[in-house]
TITORMI-184344 format. One record per atom (N, C-alpha, C, CB): x, y, z. Coordinates in steps of 0.001 Angstrom, whole numbers, plus 524288, in hexadecimal, padded with zeros to 5 digits. Glycine has a CB too. Layout:
TITORMI-184344
XYZ;...
END
This chain:
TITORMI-184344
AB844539B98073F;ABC4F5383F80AEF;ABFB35341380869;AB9EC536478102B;AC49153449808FA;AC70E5305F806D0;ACBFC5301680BEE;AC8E1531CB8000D;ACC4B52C0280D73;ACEA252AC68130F;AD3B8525EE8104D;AC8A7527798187E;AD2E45251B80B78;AD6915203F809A3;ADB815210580902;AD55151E12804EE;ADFD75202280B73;AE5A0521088095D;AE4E9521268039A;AEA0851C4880B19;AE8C752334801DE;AE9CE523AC7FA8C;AEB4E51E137FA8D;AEFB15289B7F759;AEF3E51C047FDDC;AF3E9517B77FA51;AEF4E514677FAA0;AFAFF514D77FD65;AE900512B67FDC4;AE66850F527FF92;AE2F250FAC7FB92;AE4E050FB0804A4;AE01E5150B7F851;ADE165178E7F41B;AE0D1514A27EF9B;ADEF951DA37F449;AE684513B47EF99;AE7C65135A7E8EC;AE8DF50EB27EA85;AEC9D517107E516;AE87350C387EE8A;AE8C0504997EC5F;AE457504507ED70;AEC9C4FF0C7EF97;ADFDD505257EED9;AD997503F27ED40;AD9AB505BC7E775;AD485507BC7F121;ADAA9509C77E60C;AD99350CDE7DEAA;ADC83507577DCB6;ADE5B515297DBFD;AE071505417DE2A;AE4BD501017DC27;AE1DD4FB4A7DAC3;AE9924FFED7E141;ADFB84FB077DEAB;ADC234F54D7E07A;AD8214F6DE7DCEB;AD9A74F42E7E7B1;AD4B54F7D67DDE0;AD14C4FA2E7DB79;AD0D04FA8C7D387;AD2444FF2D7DE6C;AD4CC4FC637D267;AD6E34FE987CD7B;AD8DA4F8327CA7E;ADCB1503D17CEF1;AD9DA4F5067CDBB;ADAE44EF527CB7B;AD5904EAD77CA4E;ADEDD4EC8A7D011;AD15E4EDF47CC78;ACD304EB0B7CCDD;ACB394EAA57C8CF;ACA184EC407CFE3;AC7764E85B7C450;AC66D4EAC47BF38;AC1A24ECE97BFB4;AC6A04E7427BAAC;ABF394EFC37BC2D;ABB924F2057BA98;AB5A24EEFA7BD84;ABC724F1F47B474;AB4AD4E9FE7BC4D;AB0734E8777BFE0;AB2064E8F47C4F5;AAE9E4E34B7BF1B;AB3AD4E5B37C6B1;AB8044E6BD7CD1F;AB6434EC1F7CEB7;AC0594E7217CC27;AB84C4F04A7CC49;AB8484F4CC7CEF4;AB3FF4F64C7CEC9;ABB4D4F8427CDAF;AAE8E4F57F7C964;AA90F4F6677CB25;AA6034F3F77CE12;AA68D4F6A47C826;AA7734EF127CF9A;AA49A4EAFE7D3AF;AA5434EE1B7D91A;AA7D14E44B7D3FF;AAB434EF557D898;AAC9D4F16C7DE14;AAA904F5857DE69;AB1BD4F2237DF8C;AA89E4FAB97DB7E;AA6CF5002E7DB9D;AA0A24FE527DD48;AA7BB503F27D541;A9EA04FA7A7DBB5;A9A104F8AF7DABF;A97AF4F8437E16A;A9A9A4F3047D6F2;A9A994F4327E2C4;A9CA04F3017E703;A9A344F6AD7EA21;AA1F84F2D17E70E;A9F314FA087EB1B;A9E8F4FE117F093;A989B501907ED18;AA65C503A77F24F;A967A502C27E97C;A9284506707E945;A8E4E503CE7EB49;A9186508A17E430;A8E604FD2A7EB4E;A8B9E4FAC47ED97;A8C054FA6E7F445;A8C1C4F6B47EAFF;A8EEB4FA1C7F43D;A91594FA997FA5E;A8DED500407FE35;A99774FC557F97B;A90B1503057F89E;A8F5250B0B7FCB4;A8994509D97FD1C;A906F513A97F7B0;A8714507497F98F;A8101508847F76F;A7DAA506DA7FE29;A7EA7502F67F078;A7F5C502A27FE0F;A7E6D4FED9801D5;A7E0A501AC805B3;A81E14FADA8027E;A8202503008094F;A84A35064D80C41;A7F6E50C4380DB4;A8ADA507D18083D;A7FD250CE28088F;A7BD3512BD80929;A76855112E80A46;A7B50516B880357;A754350D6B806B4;A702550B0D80833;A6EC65086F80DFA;A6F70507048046A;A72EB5074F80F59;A7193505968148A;A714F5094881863;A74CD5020B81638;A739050DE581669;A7398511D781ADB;A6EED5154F81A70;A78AF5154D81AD6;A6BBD515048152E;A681B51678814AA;A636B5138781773;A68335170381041;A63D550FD181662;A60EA50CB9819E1;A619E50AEA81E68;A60075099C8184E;A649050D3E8216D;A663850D3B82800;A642351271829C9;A6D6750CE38297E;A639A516598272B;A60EF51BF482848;A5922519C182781;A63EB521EF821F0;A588F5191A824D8;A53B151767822EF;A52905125F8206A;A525751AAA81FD8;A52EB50DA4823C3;A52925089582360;A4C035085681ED3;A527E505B382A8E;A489150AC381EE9;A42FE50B2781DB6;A427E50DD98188D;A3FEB50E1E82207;A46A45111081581;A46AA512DA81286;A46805103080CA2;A498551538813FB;A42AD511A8809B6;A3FF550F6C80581;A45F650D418025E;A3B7C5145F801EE;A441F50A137FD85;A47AB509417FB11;A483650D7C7F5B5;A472F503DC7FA45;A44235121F7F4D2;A45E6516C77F2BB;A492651ADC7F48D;A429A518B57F1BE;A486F51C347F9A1;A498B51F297FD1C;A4FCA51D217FD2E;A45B751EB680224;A5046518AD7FD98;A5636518057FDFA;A59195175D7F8AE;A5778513258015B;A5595517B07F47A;A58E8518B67EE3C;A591451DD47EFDF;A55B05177E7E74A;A5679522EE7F1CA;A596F527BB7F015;A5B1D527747F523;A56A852D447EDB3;A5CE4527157F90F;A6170526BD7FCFA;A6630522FB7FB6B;A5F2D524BC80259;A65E751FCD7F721;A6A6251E877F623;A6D32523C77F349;A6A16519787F313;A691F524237EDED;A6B06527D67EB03;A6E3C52B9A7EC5F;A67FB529AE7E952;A6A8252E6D7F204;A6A9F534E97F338;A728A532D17F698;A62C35385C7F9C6;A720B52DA87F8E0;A778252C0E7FB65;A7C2252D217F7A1;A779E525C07FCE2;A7B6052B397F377;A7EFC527E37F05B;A7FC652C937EC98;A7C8F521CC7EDB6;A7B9A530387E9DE;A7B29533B07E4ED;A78FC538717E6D2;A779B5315C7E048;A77E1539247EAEA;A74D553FA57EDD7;A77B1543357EB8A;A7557541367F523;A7D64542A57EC6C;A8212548467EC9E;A81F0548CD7E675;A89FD546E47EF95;A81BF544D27E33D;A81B1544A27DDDA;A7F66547117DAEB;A80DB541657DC76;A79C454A367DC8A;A750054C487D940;A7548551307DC87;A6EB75489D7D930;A72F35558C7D9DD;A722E5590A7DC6C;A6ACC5587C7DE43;A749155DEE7D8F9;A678E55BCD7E1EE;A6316559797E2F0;A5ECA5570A7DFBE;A616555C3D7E51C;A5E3E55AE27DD0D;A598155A777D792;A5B69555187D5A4;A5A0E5600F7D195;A61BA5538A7D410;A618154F6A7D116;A5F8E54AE77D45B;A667354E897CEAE;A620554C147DAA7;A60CF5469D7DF26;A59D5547C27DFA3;A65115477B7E755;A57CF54A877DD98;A519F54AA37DFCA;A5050545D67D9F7;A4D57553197DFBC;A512A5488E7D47F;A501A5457E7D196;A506C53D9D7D130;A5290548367CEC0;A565253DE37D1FC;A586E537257D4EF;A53F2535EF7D806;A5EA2536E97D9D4;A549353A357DC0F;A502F535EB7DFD1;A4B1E534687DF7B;A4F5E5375B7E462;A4996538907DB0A;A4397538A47DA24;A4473532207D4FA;A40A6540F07D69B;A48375323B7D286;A484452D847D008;A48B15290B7D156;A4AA652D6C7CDA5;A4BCD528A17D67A;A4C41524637D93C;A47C35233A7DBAE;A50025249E7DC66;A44D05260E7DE65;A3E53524DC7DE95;A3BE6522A37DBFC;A3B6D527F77DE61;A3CB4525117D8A6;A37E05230F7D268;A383951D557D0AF;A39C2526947CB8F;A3F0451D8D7D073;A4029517BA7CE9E;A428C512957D11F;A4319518487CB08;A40F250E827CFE8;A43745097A7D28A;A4A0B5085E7D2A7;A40F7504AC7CF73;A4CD0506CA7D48E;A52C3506B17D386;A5229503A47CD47;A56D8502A67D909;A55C2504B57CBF4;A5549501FC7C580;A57754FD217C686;A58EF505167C00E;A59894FB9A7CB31;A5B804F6B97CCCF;A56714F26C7CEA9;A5FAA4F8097D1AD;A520C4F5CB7CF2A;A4E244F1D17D1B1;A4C324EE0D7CC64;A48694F5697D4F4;A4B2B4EA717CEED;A4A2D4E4757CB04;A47064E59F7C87D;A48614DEF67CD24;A453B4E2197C4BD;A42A94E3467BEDD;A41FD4DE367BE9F;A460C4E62E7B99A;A3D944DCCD7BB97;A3C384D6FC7B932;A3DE24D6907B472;A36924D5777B8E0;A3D004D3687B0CB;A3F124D3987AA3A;A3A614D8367A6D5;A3E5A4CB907A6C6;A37524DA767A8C3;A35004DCC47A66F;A36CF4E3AD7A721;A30114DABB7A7C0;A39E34E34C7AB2A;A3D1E4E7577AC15;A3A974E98C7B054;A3E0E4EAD77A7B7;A34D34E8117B1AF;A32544EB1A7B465;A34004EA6E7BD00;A2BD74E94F7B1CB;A357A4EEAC7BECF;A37214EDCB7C41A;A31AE4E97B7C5E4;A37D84F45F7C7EB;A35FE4E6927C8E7;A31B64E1307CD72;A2F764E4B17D11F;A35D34DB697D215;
END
């Protein structure tokens, strides 16, 4: 859906296009942080109780479902099971706390 006037489209592309290179990834950064949020909360307004695996592949299946055809989304999810976010903490020995 795109509901935006054009002339309202090319002075956002305008604004936008003056920003530099960090600017514009902080800002992309931004809203993916924003949507993430957003989904997660709605995931967890359906099922407040739902594990914190269960909601890595409900982010996934949200965000990347349409992206894979099944076999590949069975594989993802069976990996996302298996493994910790690669974001979870580590001590200096590398080993997860």
């Amino acid at each position: 859906m795109n509901d935006t006037p054009s002339r309202i489209a090319t002075k956002m592309q305008e604004m936008i296009g003056r920003k530099s290179s960090a600017e514009r990834l902080r800002f992309g950064c931004s809203m993916f942080d924003l949507s993430r949020q957003l989904v997660k909360n709605s995931i967890l307004g359906n099922d407040p109780k739902i594990s914190s695996a269960d909601l890595r592949r409900q982010l996934f299946l949200r965000f990347y479902g349409k992206d894979f055809d099944l076999s590949q989304q069975r594989k993802i999810i069976q990996y996302l099971s298996e493994n910790p976010p690669c974001n979870a903490k580590a001590n200096d020995s590398g080993k997860k706390l």
